[in-house]
C-alpha positions in Angstrom: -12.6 -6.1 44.3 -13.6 -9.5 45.5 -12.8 -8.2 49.0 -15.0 -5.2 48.7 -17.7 -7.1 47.3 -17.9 -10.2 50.2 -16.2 -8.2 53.1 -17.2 -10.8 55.4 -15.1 -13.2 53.7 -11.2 -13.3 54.2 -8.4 -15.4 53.6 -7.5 -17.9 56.5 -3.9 -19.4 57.4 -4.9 -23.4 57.4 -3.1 -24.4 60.5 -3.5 -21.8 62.8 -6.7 -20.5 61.9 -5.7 -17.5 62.1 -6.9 -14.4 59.2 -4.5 -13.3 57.2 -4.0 -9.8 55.2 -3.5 -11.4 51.5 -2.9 -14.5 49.8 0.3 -15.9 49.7 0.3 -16.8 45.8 -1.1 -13.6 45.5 1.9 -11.7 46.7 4.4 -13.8 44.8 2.4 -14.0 41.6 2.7 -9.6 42.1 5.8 -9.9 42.5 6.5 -12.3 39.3 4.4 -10.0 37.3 6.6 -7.0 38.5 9.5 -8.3 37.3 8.2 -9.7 34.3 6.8 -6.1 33.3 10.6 -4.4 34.4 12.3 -6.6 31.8 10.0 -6.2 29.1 10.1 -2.1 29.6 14.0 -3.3 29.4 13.7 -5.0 26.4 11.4 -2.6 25.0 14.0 -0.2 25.7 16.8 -2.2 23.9 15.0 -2.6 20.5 14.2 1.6 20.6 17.9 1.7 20.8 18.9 -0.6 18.0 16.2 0.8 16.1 17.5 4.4 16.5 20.8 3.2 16.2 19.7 1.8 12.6 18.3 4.9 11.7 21.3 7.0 12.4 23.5 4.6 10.4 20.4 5.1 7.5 20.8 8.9 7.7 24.3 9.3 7.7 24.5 6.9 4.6 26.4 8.5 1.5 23.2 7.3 -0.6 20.6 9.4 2.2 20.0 12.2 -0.7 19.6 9.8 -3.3 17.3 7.6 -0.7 15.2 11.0 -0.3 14.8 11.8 -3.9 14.1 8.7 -4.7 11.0 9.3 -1.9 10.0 12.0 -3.4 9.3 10.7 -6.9 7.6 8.3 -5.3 5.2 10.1 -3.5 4.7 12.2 -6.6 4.1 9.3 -8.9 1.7 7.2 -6.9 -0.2 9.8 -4.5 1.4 7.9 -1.4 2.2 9.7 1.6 4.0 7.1 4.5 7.2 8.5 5.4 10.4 6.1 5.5 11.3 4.1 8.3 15.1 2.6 8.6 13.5 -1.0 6.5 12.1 1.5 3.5 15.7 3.1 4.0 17.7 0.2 4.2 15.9 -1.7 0.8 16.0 1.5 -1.4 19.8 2.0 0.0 20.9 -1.7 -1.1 18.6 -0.9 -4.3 20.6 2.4 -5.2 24.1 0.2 -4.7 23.4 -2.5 -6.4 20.8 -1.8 -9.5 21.9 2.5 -9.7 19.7 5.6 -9.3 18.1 5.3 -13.0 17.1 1.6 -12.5 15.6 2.7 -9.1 13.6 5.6 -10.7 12.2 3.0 -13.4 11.0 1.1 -10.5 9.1 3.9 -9.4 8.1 5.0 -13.1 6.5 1.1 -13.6 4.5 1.8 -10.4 3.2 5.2 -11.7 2.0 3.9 -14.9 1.3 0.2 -14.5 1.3 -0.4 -11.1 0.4 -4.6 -10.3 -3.4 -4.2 -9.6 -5.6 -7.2 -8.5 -9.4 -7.1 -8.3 -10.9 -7.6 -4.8 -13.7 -9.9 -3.5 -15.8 -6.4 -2.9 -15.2 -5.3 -6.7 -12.5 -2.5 -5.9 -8.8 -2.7 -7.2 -5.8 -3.0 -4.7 -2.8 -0.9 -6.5 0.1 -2.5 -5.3 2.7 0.5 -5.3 3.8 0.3 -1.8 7.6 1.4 -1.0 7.6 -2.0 0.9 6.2 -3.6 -2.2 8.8 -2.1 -4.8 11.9 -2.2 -2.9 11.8 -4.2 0.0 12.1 -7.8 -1.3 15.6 -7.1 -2.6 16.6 -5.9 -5.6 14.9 -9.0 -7.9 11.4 -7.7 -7.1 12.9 -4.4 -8.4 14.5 -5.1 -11.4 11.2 -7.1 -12.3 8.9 -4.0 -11.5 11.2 -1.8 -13.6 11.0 -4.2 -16.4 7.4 -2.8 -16.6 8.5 1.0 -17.0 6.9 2.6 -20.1 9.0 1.8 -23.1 11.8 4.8 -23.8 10.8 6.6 -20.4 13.7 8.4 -19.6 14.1 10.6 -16.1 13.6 14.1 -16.4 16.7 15.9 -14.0 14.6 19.0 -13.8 11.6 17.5 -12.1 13.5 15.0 -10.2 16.3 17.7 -8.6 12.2 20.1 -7.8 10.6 17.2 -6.1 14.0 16.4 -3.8 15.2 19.9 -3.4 18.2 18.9 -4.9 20.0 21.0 -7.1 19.9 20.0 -10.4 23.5 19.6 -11.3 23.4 16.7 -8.4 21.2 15.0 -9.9 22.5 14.9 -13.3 25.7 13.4 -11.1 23.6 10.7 -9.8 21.6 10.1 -13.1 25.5 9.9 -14.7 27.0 7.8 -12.0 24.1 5.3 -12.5 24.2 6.0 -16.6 28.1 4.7 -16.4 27.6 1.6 -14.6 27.0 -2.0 -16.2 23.5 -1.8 -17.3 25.0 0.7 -20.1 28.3 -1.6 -20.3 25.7 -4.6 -21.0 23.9 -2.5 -23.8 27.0 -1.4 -25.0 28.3 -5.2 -25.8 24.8 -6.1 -27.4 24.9 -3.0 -29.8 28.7 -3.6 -30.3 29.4 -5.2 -33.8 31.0 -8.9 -33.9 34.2 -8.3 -35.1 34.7 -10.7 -38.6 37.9 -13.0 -38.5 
């Protein structure tokens, strides 16, 4: 540009006074700035690998039909729309493993009825019932948010198995599965009676 602007002026070799085509640092910082754009397209490359690479893992997980329903309801309960990336997959998958399928869909019943709301500067409220938000801080942040499920809610398998497409006898599988793990155990010993020596 600077060339087309001044064409009288041109760049001149010091020594030899002679004119020359470009500047020196010119070429070489190109040159720098090609190979610094070839390895970030390489790098960039790299991560869209591991990513997809992630993502197949997440989709050939045992828990991917759970991980869907579980989507579902959510997008039913709180009007939300995003679709899941291998992060949203990944939390709700350790989620599923480590709290079951009924603690999970408390999680999403507390953010359809009393979702954590804080009042903004502009007067509107801020719902906080993101996937992220409910699931993707580990499984604490979960079992607190399903701590504020309505009292006696209980998942309906008819609804649930119409949202996910899942037939309903699965999902009375899942619900079971999850039913026969230790947060009944743990309810179990409380109701249990001490015994009287």
């Amino acid at each position: 540009m600077a060339a087309a602007s001044a064409r009288h002026l041109h760049v001149v070799d010091a020594e030899p006074g002679e004119r020359l085509d470009g500047c020196p640092a010119c070429t070489e910082l190109e040159a720098k700035l090609r190979q610094a754009e070839k390895r970030v397209r390489g790098l960039d490359l790299r991560i869209a690998n591991l990513q997809a690479d992630r993502l197949e893992k997440c989709l050939g997980s045992p828990y991917r039909a759970q991980v869907e329903a579980l989507h579902a309801c959510w997008k039913a309960g709180t009007g939300r729309r995003r679709d899941l990336d291998f992060h949203d997959r990944e939390a709700i998958e350790l989620c599923i493993r480590k709290l079951g399928f009924v603690r999970c869909l408390e999680v999403l019943a507390a953010a359809a009825y009393d979702p954590y709301q804080r009042e903004l500067k502009n007067g509107k409220r801020k719902r906080y019932t993101e996937i992220r938000t409910l699931f993707g801080k580990g499984t604490s942040a979960a079992d607190d948010f399903a701590e504020h499920a309505p009292t006696g809610w209980q998942p309906n398998p008819e609804r649930i198995a119409k949202l996910a497409g899942e037939s309903e006898e699965k999902v009375r599988e899942w619900l079971a599965v999850s039913e026969n793990g230790s947060r009944v155990e743990k309810a179990e010993k409380q109701s249990a009676p001490a015994s009287e020596d």
